[in-house]
N, C-alpha and C positions, 0 to 999 in steps of 0.2 A: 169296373163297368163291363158288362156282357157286352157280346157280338153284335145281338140285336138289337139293344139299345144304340151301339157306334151307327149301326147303319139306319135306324130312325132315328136318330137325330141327325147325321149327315140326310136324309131325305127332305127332311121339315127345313133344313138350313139350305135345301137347294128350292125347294118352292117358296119359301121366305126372300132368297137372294133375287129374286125375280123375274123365275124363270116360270114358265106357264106348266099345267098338267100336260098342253097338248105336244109341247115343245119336250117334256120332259120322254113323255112316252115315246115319240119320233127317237128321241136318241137312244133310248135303250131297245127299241126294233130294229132301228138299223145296227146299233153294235151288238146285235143279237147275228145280225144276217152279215156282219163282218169276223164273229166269233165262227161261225160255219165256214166261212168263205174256204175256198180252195187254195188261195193265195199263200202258202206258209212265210216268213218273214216281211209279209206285206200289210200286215195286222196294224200296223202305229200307221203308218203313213195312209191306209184307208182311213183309221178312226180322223188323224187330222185334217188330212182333206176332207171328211165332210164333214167336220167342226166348220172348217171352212168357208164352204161352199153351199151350204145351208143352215148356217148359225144355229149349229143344234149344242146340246148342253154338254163340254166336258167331261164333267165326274161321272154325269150319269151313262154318256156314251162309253167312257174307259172301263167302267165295272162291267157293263155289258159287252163289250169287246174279249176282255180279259176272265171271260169265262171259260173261252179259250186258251189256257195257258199251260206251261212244261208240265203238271201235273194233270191234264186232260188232255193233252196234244194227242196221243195216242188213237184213244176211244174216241174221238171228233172225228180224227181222219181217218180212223176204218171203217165208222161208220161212214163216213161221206162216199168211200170209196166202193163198200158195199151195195150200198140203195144206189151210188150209179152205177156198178157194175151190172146191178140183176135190171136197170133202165134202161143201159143201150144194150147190152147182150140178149134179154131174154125177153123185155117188152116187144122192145124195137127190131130187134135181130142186128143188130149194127155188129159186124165185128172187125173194126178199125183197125189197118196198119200200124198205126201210130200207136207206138207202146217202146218201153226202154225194155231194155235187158239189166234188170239188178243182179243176174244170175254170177256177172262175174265178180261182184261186190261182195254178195250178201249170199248168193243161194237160194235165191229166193226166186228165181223165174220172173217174167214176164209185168210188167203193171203197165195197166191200160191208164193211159194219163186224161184219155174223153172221157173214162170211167170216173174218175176223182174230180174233173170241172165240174159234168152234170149231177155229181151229186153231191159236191157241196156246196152249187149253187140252188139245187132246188131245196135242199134241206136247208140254208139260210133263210131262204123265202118264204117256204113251210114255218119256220121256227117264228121269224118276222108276225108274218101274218097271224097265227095262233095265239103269239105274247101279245098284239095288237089291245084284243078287248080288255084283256085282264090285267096289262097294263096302266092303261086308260083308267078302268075303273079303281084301280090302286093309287094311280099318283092324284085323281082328283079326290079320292077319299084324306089324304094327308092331305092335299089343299085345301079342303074344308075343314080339318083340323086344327091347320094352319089360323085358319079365317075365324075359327070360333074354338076357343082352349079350352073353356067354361063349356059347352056344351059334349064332351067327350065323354064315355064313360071306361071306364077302370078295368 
């Protein structure tokens, strides 16, 4: 069994188990904008708190969370760290005390820590927003699927 087959049929068995398109979509935008987030090790205990706290779906938020992971960590967080650094430095002119010294660690100078908040929270939000429609119109395209098997085509 192919990759994409596991994952359309784990889709069809998550709008089957009774979970709505609109509920489904909510959880893969927000674990889209928790896959951004700035938070490094905070990644699980966001995804379950807002399992939580807005009964959104499991599977579908953990995949979307976990786009995030040791083999992407890198590229997420330079990017996050990039698009905030050229936001408060160069948009804003912000150029904030608050910054660590990795220098005696690594060699590596200076990291601006306002730079890495503001930008992987607005590239989660960015990301959120964006995945919004196309989500949407993807998880209710399986629920009608779902709803009618005979009417699919090949």
């Amino acid at each position: 069994m192919n990759l994409t087959k596991k994952i359309s049929d784990g889709l069809k068995n998550a709008v089957t188990a009774g979970s709505s398109p609109q509920q489904l979509t909510y959880s893969f935008c927000i674990g889209l904008y928790i896959a951004f987030s700035p938070f490094p090790g905070a990644h699980t205990i966001m995804m379950f708190l807002s399992k939580y706290l807005f009964g959104l779906h499991l599977p579908t938020l953990f995949f979307a969370t976990n786009l995030n992971n040791p083999w992407t960590m890198i590229p997420f967080y330079t990017f996050d760290y990039v698009v905030g650094y050229w936001i408060t430095h160069s948009l804003i002119g912000l150029n904030p005390t608050w910054t660590i010294s990795l220098a005696k660690l690594f060699g590596s100078g200076n990291i601006c820590l306002w730079s890495f908040f503001v930008g992987g929270n607005l590239l989660g939000l960015l990301a959120a927003i964006i995945a919004y429609p196309i989500a949407k119109v993807a998880f209710e395209k399986i629920a009608a699927r779902v709803a009618n098997p005979e009417n699919t085509a090949c």
